[in-house]
N, C-alpha and C positions, 0 to 999 in steps of 0.2 A: 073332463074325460071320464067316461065310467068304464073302469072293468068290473067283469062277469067270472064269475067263479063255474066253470063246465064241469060237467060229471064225465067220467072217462071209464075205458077200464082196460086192462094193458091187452099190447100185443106181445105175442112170447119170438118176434123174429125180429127184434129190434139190437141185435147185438153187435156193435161197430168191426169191423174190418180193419184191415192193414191200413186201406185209407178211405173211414168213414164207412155210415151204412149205404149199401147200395139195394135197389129195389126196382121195381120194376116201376113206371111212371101209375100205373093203371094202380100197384098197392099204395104210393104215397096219397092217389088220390081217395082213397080210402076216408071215411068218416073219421075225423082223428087222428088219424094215423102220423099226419107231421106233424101235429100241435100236440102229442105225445111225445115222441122222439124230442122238438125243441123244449117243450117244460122240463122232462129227464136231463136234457145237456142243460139249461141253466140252474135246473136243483144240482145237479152233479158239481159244478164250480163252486158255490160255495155263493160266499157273499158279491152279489154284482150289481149293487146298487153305487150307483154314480158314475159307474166302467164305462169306458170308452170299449167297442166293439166295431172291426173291420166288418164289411156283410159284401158280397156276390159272389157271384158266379161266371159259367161257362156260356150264357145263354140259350142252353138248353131248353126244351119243351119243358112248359111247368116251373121256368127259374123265378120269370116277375111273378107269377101267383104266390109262388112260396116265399119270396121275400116279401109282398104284402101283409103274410099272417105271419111272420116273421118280425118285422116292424110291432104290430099291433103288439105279439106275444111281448117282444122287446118294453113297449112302454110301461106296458104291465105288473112287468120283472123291476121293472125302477132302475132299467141299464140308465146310463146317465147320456151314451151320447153312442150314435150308429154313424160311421164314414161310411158310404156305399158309392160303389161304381154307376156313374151313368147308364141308364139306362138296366140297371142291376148290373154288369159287367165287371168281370176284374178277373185275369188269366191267375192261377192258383201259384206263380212265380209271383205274379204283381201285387196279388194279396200279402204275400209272404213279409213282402218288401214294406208295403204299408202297415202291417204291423207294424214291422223295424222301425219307420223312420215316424211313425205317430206315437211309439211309446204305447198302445193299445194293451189294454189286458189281454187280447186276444180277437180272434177273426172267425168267423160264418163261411165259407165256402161251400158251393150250391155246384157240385158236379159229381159226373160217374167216369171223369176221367176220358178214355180214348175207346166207349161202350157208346153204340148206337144211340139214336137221340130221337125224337118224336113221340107219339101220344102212345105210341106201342112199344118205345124205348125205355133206355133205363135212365135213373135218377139218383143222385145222390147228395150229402150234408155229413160236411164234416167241422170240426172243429181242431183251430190252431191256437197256439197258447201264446206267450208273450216274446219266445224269441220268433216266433213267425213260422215255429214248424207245427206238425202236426203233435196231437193230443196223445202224452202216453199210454201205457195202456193201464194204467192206475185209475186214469180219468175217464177212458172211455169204459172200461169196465163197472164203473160208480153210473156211470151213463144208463148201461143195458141195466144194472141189478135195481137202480130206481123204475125203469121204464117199466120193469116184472112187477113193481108195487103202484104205479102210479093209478092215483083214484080222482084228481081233476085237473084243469089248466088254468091259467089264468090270459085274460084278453081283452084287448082296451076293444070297447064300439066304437071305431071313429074312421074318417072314411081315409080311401088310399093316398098314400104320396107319390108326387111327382117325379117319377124317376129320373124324366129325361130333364130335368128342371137342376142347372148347377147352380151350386147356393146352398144358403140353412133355408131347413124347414123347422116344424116342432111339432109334433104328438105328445101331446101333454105335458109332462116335463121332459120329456124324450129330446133330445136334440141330434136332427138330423142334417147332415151334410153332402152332398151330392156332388162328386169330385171326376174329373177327365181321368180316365183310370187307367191313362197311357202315361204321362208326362212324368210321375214321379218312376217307373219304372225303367222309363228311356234314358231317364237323369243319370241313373244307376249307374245301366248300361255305358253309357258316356265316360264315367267315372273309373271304369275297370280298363275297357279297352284304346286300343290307339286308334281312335278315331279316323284322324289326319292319315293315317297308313292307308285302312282299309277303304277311305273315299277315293284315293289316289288308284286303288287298286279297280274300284269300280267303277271309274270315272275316265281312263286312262285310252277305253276303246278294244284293249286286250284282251281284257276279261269277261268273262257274262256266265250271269248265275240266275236257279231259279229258286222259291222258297213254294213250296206248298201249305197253304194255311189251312187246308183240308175242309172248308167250309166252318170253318168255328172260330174261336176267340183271341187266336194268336194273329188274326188276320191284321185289325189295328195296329197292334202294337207293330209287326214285322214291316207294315207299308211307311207308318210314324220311320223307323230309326232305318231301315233299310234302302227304302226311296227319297224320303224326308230329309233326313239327316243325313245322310252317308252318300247319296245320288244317283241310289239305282235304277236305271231307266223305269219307267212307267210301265206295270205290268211285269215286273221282278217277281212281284209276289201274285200267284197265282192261287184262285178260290177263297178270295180275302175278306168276301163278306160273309161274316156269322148267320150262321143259320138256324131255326130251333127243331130242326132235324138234322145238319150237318148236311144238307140236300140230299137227304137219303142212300146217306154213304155212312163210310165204320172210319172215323176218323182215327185212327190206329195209325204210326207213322213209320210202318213195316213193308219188305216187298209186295205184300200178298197186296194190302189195303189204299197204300200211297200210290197206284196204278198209275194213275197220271201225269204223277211225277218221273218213276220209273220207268214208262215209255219215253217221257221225251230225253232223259238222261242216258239211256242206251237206244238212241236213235243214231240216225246216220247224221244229224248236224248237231251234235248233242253239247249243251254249256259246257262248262272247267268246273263248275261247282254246283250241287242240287241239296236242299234243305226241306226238312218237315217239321210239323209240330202238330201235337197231335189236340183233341176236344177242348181242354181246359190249360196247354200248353208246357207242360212240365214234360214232356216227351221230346226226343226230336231224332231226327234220321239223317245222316251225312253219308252222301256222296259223290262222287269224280266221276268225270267223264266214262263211261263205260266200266265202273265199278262203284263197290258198296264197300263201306265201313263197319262195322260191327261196330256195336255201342262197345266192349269189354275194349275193343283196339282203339277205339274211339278214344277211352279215356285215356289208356296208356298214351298215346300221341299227346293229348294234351297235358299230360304232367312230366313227357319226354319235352317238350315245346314250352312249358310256359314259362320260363325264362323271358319270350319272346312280347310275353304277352306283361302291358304295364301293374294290371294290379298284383301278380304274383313274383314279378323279377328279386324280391326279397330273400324266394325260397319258399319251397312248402314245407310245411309244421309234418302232413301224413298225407297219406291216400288210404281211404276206406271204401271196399267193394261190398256187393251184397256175397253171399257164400258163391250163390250158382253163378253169380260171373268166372268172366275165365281167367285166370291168373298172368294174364298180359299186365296187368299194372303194377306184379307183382315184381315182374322182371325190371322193369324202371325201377322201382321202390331197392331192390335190392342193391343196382350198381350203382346209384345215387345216394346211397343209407338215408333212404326216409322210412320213418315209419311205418307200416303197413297193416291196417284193421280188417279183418274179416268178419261181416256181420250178418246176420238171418236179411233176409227179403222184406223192406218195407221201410220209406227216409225214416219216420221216424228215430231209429237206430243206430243212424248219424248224428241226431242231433246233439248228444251228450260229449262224441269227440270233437264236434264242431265249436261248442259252448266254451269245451274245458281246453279249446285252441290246440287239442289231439290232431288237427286234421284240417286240409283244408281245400283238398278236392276231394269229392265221391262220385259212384256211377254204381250204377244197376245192368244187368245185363239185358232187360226191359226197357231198352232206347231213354234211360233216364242219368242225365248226368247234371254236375251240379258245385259248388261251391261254398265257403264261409262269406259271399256276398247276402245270403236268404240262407232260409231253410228249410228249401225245398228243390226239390229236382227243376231246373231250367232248360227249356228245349230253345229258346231263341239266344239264352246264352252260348250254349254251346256251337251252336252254330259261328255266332260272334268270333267263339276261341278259334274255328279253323277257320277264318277272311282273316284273323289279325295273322295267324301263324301262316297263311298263306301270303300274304300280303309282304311278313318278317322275309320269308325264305325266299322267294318268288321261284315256289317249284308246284307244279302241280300236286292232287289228293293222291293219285298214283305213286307219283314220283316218293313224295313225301310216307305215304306207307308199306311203300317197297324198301326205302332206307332204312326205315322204322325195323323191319321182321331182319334184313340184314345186321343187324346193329343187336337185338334184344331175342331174335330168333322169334316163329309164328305158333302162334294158336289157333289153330284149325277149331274152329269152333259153331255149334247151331244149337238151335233150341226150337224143338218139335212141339206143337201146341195139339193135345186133341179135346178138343172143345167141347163145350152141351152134354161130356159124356154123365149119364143118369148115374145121381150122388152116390147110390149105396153099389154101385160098381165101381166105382172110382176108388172109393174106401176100401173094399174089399180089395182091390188091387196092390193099395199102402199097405194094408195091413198083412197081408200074405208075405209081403217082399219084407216089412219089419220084422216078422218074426224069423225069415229066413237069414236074415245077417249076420247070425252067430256061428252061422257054417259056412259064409263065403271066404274070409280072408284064408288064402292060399290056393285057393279054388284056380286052377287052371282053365282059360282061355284061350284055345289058340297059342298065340306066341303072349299071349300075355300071360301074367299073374296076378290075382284080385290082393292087393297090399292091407288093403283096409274096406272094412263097411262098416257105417254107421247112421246116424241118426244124426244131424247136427247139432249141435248143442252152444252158445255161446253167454260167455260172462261178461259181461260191461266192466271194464275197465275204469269209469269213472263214478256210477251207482253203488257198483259191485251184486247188481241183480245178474240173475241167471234167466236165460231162455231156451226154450227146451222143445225138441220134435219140430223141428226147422228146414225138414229136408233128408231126403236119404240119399248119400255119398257112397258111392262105390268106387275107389280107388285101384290103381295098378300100378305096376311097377317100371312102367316106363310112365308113367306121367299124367296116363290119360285119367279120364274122369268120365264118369256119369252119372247125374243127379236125376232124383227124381222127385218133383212139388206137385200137391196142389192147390192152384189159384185162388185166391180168396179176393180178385177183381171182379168174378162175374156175377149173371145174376141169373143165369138161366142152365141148372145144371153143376159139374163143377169139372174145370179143368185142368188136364192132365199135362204139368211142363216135365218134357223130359231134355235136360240137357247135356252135351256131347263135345268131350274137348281131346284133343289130341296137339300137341306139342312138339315141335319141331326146329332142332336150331342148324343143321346142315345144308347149306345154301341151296345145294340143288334139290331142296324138298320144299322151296316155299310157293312154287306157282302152281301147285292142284286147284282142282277145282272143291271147294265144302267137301261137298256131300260126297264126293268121290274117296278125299283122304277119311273122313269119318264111315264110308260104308262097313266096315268090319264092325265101329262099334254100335251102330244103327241095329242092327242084325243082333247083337250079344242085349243092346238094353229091351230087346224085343224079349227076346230069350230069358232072359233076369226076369222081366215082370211081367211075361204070361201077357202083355198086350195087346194082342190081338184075339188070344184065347177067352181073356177077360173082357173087353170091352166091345169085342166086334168090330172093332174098326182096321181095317188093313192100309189104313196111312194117315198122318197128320193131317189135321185142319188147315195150319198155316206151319212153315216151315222158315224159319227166320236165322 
């Protein structure tokens, strides 16, 4: 095998994200440009000669070329040995998991998540460490600050391997293995929930359910344990084969983008139960016959249910939210005395209460929820959790989160995406509203009163590091909430989440409709942050 030592010279936009860098397909294809980035991530670790390393992805545009010169850079580096998905494949739950169960230094994952896909799409590479989450930010910061210095790479000549070929292969001393990159995460699967229920459930003639795999990578695995294993008719799962444009869809697993799904779930012959997952499958969307679940209600239900459910009937350790979810899990946590974490936006952030056995469901208010099975957000899990909890109670999604809001009271809750807005308006917009929040609190609204504003700020608990400028919280005195972030998922622009909670435990206040119970504070977070004066835009992108 000979490797070559290449002359380089950095890019200044290679600094990792919440999860990994993201870019546009057309900059990865850049001269260099990912065989910068992968040198920087294995100078950044440290010593990885003889390491075992997880590697795929989503099957996105650009995955099998990148894990080619990935490979190559690998034998180079003196890793000792690469597991990779068929055909490069491995849903970012799946990867997680094979970490877990191979004992790996750590994992390669080759997505941009639930962002467009194709040659004019985006791309991304991140790195996960040895519990299977993602890389903190200790690491990816060693990552960008080498990638600022880096002057060459190193790359074996030898030609490509065989993806779709299961078995070892060998590049040099490289030892590679090429594994079904369903089976050990279905096993999982199996292992958590009551299987024997939910087949009865699907099997029974009563029930009928759709899953949307949105054209991407959750498609395998959902058809494997869903039709396979469990016995759901043929064509359960809908848009199943991966695609390396997602067929020119935004695989997002929200009302705006999951369209398909969402017609046929409020049609007039519409299933008892509708599922999503979203590009690389850590996302997922639940819903009932003629309604929607919010990922924040989402969670609360299943840490109000999992009793029901076999791998948690012990009890949970905590529940950890990110900050801008809505405090529905909060109200579980409290009448149960579980502990309860609030943390910045981003799994990462979980991982340290998951580790140190703090916690042992979390959720995102970003359709991501998730368990001490991995660590990482699971969108085919959480599905899983409402067939078994449906299957336990035998009540419909309805039924079941109509009981839910009588029992813990609702949270009126959404989250306003506006999108592509041009960066240094975005910013300008944060930074106006941060400097203005030394004069909100008491600030009258309406029938409101502003309780609090700040910046969020959180301490880990088990590091004892601090994170800092996380969000801007605006508080009142009955309850509500409005935050405002922006996204460090995209790559086109930068986007403005504004989200809107209101809270409500008087029985005859729980059947409004969103948007209707939040229009007052729709209106005031307009009003707070000049957003339409600043941005130009007179409504949200997506309204979720």
């Amino acid at each position: 095998m000979t490797v070559v030592q290449v002359a380089t010279q950095p890019f200044s936009d290679q600094r990792p994200g919440t999860s990994g860098l993201r870019k546009k397909v057309r900059q990865f294809q850049k001269p260099h440009y990912l065989e910068n980035f992968v040198q920087s991530m294995f100078d950044a670790l440290g010593d990885i000669s003889g390491k075992t390393l997880i590697l795929g992805g989503d099957g996105r545009y650009y995955n099998d070329t990148a894990i080619q010169t990935i490979v190559k850079m690998a034998a180079a580096n003196d890793v000792g040995k690469l597991i990779i998905g068929q055909n490069g494949l491995l849903s970012t739950p799946a990867a997680s998991c094979v970490i877990r169960k191979t004992h790996s230094f750590g994992g390669i994952i080759l997505s941009a998540s639930h962002n467009p896909a194709g040659a004019d799409g985006d791309f991304g590479i991140k790195f996960n460490v040895a519990n299977g989450g993602p890389a903190p930010e200790k690491i990816t910061e060693t990552m960008y600050q080498r990638s600022l210095e880096i002057t060459q790479y190193q790359i074996s000549q030898t030609p490509d391997i065989e993806l779709g070929l299961i078995g070892e292969q060998t590049v040099g001393n490289l030892q590679i293995e090429i594994i079904d990159p369903v089976i050990d995460y279905a096993d999982l699967m199996a292992s958590l929930f009551d299987f024997s229920a939910i087949r009865a459930l699907l099997t029974q003639g009563q029930f009928r359910m759709r899953f949307d795999a949105m054209h991407a990578i959750t498609g395998p695995y959902a058809t494997e344990i869903l039709e396979n294993r469990l016995g759901a008719p043929t064509g359960t799962v809908m848009n199943a084969i991966p695609s390396p444009d997602f067929a020119g869809g935004h695989p997002d697993p929200n009302l705006t983008y999951a369209e398909d799904l969402v017609n046929i779930m409020f049609g007039e012959d519409a299933p008892d139960f509708g599922g999503a997952s979203d590009g690389d499958g850590d996302r997922n969307m639940i819903l009932g016959k003629h309604c929607f679940v919010t990922p924040s209600d989402s969670l609360a239900i299943i840490a109000a249910n999992s009793h029901l459910i076999p791998a948690y009937q012990s009890g949970l350790k905590g529940i950890a939210r990110s900050m801008p979810t809505s405090q529905a899990p909060d109200q579980v946590a409290r009448k149960h005395q579980i502990p309860l974490y609030e943390t910045p936006t981003g799994w990462k952030f979980f991982g340290n209460l998951l580790d140190a056995g703090l916690a042992t469901l979390c959720g995102e208010e970003s359709f991501g929820t998730g368990s001490d099975h991995i660590r990482e957000k699971d969108g085919l899990w959480a599905v899983l959790c409402w067939l078994n909890i449906i299957a336990a109670r035998q009540q419909s999604v309805d039924t079941i989160m109509t009981a839910h809001w009588q029992e813990f009271g609702r949270h009126y809750y959404s989250r306003h995406d506006y999108e592509a807005i041009p960066t240094e308006k975005a910013e300008k917009l944060m930074s106006q509203l941060n400097d203005s929040l030394f004069k909100l609190p008491g600030k009258i609204c309406g029938d409101r009163t502003i309780r609090y504003a700040d910046n969020f700020s959180y301490h880990d608990p088990v590091d004892q590091s601090d994170t800092e400028k996380q969000g801007i919280r605006i508080g009142f005195d009955d309850g509500a909430r409005i935050i405002f972030r922006l996204s460090g998922t995209g790559t086109d622009g930068a986007t403005l989440r504004v989200y809107l909670e209101q809270y409500a435990d008087d029985s005859s206040q729980l059947a409004f409709e969103t948007q209707t119970a939040l229009a007052d504070l729709i209106k005031l977070a307009d009003k707070l942050a000049h957003i339409r004066e600043l941005t130009g835009r007179n409504e949200p992108t997506v309204i979720t």
